[in-house]
Structure formats: structure tokens, C-alpha cells
C-alpha positions as CSV (number, residue, x, y, z in Angstrom):
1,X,195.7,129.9,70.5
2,X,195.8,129.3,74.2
3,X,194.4,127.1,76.1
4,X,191.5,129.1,78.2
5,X,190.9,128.2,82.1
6,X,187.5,127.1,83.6
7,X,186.1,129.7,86.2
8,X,183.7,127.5,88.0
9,X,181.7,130.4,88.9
10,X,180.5,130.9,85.4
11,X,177.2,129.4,84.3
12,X,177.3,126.1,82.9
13,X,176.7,127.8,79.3
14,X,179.9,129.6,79.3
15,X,181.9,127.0,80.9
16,X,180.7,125.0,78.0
17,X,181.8,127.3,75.4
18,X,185.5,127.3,77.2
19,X,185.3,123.3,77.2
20,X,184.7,123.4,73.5
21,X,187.4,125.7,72.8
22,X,189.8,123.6,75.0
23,X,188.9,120.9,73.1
24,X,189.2,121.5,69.5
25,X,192.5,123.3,70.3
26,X,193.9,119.8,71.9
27,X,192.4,118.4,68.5
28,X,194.4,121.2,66.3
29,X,197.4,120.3,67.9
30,X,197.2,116.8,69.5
31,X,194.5,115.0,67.3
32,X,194.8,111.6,66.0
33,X,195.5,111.9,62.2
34,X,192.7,109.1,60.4
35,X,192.2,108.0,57.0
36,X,191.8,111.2,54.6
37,X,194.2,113.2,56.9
38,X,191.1,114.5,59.0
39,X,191.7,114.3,62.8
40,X,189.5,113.1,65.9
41,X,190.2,114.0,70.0
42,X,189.9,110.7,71.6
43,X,186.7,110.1,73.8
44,X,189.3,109.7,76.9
45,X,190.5,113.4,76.7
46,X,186.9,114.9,75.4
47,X,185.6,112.9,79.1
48,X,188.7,114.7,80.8
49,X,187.5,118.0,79.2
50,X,184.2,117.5,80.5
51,X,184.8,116.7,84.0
52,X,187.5,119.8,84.2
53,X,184.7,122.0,83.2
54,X,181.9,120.8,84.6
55,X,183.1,118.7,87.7
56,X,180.3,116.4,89.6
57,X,177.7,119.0,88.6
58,X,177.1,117.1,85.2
59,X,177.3,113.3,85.1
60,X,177.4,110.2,82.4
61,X,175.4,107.3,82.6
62,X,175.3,104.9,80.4
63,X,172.5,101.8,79.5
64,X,172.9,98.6,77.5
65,X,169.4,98.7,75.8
66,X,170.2,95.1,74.2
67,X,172.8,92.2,74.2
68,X,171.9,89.2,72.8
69,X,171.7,87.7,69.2
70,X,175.1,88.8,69.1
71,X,173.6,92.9,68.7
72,X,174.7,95.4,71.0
73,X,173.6,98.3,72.0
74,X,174.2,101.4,74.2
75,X,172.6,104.1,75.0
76,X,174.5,107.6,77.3
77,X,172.9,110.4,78.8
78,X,174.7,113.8,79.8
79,X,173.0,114.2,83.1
80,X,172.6,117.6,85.0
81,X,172.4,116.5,88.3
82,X,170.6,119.4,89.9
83,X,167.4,118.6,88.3
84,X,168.3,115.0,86.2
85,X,167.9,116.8,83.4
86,X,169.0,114.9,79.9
87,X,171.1,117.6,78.1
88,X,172.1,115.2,76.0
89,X,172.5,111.7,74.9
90,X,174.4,109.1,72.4
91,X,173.3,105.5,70.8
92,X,175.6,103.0,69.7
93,X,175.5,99.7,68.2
94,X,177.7,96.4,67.9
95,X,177.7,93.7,66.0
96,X,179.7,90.7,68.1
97,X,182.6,89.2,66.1
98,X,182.4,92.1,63.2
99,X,185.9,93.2,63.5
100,X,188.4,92.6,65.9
101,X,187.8,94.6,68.8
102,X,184.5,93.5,68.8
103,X,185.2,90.0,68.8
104,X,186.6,90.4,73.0
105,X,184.8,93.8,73.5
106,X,182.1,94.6,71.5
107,X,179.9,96.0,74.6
108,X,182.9,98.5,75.7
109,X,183.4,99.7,72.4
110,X,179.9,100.1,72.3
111,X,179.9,101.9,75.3
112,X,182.9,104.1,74.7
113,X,180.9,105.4,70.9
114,X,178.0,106.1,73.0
115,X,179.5,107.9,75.4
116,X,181.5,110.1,72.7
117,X,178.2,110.7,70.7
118,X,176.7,112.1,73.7
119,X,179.5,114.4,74.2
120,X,179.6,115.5,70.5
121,X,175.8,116.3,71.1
122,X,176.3,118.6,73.4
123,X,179.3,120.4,71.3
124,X,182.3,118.0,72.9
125,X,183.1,116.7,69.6
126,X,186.6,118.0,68.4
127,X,186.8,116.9,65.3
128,X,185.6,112.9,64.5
129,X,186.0,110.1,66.6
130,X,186.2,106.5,67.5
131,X,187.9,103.9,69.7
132,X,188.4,100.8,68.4
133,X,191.8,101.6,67.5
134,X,192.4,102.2,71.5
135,X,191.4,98.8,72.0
136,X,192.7,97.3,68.9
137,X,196.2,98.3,70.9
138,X,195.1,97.3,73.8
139,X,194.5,93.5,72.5
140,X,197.6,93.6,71.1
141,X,199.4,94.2,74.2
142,X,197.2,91.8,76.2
143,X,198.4,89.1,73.7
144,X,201.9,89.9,74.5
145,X,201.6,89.8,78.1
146,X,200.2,86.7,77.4
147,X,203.1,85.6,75.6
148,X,205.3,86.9,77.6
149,X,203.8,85.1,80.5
150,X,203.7,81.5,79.0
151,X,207.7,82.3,78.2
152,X,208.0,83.2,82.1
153,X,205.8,79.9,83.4
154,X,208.5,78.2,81.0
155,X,211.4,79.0,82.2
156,X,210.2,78.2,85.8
157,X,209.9,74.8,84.8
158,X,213.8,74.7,83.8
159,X,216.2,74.0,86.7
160,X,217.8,76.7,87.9
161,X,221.4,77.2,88.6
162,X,222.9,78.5,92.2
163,X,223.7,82.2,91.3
164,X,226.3,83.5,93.7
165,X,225.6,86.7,95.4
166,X,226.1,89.4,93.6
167,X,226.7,93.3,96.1
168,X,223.5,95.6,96.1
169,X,224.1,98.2,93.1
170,X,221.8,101.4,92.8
171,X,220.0,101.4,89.6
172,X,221.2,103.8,87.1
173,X,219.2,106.6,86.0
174,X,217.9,106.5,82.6
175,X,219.9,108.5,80.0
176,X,218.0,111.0,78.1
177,X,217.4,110.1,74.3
178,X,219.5,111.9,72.0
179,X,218.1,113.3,68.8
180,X,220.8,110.7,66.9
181,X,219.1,107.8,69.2
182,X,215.7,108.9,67.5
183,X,216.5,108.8,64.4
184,X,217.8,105.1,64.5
185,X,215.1,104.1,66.8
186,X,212.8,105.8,64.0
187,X,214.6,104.0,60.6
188,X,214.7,100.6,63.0
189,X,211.0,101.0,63.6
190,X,210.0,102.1,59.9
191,X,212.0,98.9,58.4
192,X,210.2,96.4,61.0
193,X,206.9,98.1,60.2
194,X,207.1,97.3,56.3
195,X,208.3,93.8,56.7
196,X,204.8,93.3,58.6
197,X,202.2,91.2,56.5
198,X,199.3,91.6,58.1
199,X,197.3,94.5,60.2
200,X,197.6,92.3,63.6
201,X,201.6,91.8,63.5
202,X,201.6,95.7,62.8
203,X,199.8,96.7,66.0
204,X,201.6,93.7,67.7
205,X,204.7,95.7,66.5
206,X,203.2,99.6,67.5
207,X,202.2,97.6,71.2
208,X,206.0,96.5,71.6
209,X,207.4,99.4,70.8
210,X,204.6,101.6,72.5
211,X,207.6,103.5,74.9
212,X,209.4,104.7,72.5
213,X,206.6,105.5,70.4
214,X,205.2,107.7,73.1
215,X,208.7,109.6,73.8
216,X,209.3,111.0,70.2
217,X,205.7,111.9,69.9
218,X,206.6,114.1,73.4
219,X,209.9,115.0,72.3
220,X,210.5,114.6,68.5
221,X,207.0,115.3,67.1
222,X,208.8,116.1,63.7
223,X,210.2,112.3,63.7
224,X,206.9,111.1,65.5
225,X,204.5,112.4,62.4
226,X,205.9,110.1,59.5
227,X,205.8,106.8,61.2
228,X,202.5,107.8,62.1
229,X,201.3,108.8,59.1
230,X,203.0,105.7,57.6
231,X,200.9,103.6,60.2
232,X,197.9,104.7,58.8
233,X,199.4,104.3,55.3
234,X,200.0,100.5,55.8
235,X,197.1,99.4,57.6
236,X,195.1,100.6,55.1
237,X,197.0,98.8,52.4
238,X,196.2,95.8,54.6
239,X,192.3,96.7,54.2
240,X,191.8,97.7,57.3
241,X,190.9,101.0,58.6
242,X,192.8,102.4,61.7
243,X,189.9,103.7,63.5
């Protein structure tokens, strides 16, 4: 199936219909794989979907309806602007310090669910969805900048030798990975991702390696899918859900 083009002359109801199709296609063929093998279209691209189709015509808004007692909750609106019509809407609730994610960001997790139910009701679902995961990885990388920051501050404190001058050389252009390169880079990455023993060291692991991750899901999806899958695999064996 292709992917079908927005005519923004089209009333909003058809352009809708096209922004649903768009979106469960990306889901068929780019969705996250979860626990059970179903799939989900991150709230990111659903939002991308939704502003392709729909422009500044429609808009989100979103309102924290209560943050305190360590509760949060959320509450977003699909907005037509024309008239500030609700055409539909999305509630979500934290609970501060219940998993990791929401230990540091329990209000824009909070947010982020709110904002996908309120998609989903208007049709903008394709498939499930959540995003703790997203920030899940991106605490782990924060806490290796962090690291890697302390190990800079470090090294500034050490005295530093005279370097002599070394001549200007043009940076070379990065090879292309070969399809051999993959498969070591796949066996290295599969090896390092069983010695793990916890689910924080394996998304410490998925964060450091988050580049080369990225380029054989883009250019060796058939190399990409296993580690995936056996992501998923182990961090449920750690009793902890990946999404």
C-alpha cells in the first residue's frame, strides 16, 4: 500500500481519513514491536501525521488538571480553530516515582499519553501506544552525558602536556557500512546485551550504541529485527515491560 498525499483543499473529514491511512501504514511497516508482538506508531510521528494533514487549522492544547500529592494529571484537546471546537480530547494520569521515567518526568509522560489518547480519539491511533520507553532512552543517555561530562571536568584537572603542532588535515569522509561490518556490529551488540543484569545497564547499553542501532534499522532491517525483538525479550525477563 502506498502512502496517500494530503490535498489541502479537501474537507477536513477526508483529509482525516488520508491521515489515518498514512498512519497505520507507517505502523504496518515502521511500528514499534511491544510485548505480545503487537505494534504501536509513536505519539511523535501520529503528531507529525496530524499537522501534515491538518496544518494550523487544527491545534493541541494541553492542561495539567492536578500536580500535587505526588498525582498527575493531564488533560489534551484536538482544537478546530475556526470555531474552538473540541473534536476530541485525551486524560492521563501519573503517579510520581512509580517507574522510572516517572521518577524525573512524570508530568511529560503524562502529557505525551494525553496527547496520544486524544489523537487515538479522533481515529490517530495506529495501532497501541505509549512513551515511556522514549524517555526511558532518553534518561539513559542523559546519564551518560553526565558521565561523560564528570570524565571531561577530570581530565581538565590533570596537567596537560605541550602538544606540538600538528598541519591542518581534512576530515575523512565516513565509509559506508558493509553488510560484513553489520553483522559483527550485530553479534558484538547481541553478546554485550546478554551479559546485562539489569533493565537500566540494558538501555544504558541500547543509548550507547543508539548510531549504529539506528543505521541497520535504515539499512539492514533484516539484522535490525532480532536484536530488537531480543530487546524486548530480555527486558521482560528483567520484569520490566518495554513500553
Amino acid at each position: 500500500m502506498n502512502k496517500i498525499e494530503i490535498d489541502y483543499n479537501e474537507p477536513l473529514r477526508n483529509r482525516l481519513t488520508e491521515a489515518m491511512h498514512n498512519i497505520n501504514e507507517k505502523n504496518r511497516t515502521h511500528g514499534v514491536i511491544q510485548k505480545g508482538g503487537k505494534k504501536y506508531t509513536e505519539v511523535f510521528v501520529r503528531v507529525e501525521e496530524f499537522r501534515k494533514a491538518f496544518g494550523t487549522e487544527l491545534g493541541i492544547q494541553t492542561e495539567i488538571l492536578k500536580d500535587e500529592g505526588g498525582i498527575v494529571q493531564v488533560k489534551a484537546n484536538i482544537i478546530d480553530k475556526s470555531n474552538n471546537a473540541v473534536l476530541g480530547s485525551g486524560l492521563a494520569e501519573e503517579v510520581r516515582g512509580s517507574s522510572n521515567v516517572n521518577k524525573t518526568s512524570a508530568l511529560e509522560n503524562c502529557e505525551t499519553s494525553a496527547i496520544g489518547r486524544a489523537l487515538a480519539s479522533l481515529g490517530l491511533h495506529g495501532g497501541q501506544y505509549a512513551s515511556a520507553n522514549e524517555i526511558d532512552r532518553a534518561e539513559a543517555k542523559s546519564e551518560i552525558i553526565e558521565a561523560k561530562a564528570e570524565i571531561i571536568e577530570e581530565k581538565k584537572k590533570e596537567p596537560q602536556q605541550q602538544a606540538e603542532p600538528q598541519p591542518e588535515l581534512e576530515a575523512p569522509k565516513a565509509p559506508e557500512i558493509s553488510l560484513e561490518r553489520a553483522m559483527e556490529f550485530s553479534t558484538d551488540l547481541t553478546k554485550q546485551m546478554l551479559a546485562c543484569s539489569s533493565a537500566k545497564d540494558l538501555k544504558i547499553l541500547e543509548a550507547k550504541n543508539d548510531s549504529g542501532i539506528d543505521t541497520l534499522k535504515e539499512k539492514f532491517p533484516g539484522i535490525y529485527k532480532p536484536i530488537e525483538e531480543k530487546f524486548v525479550e530480555l527486558l521482560d525477563g528483567f520484569g520490566e515491560a518495554p513500553f
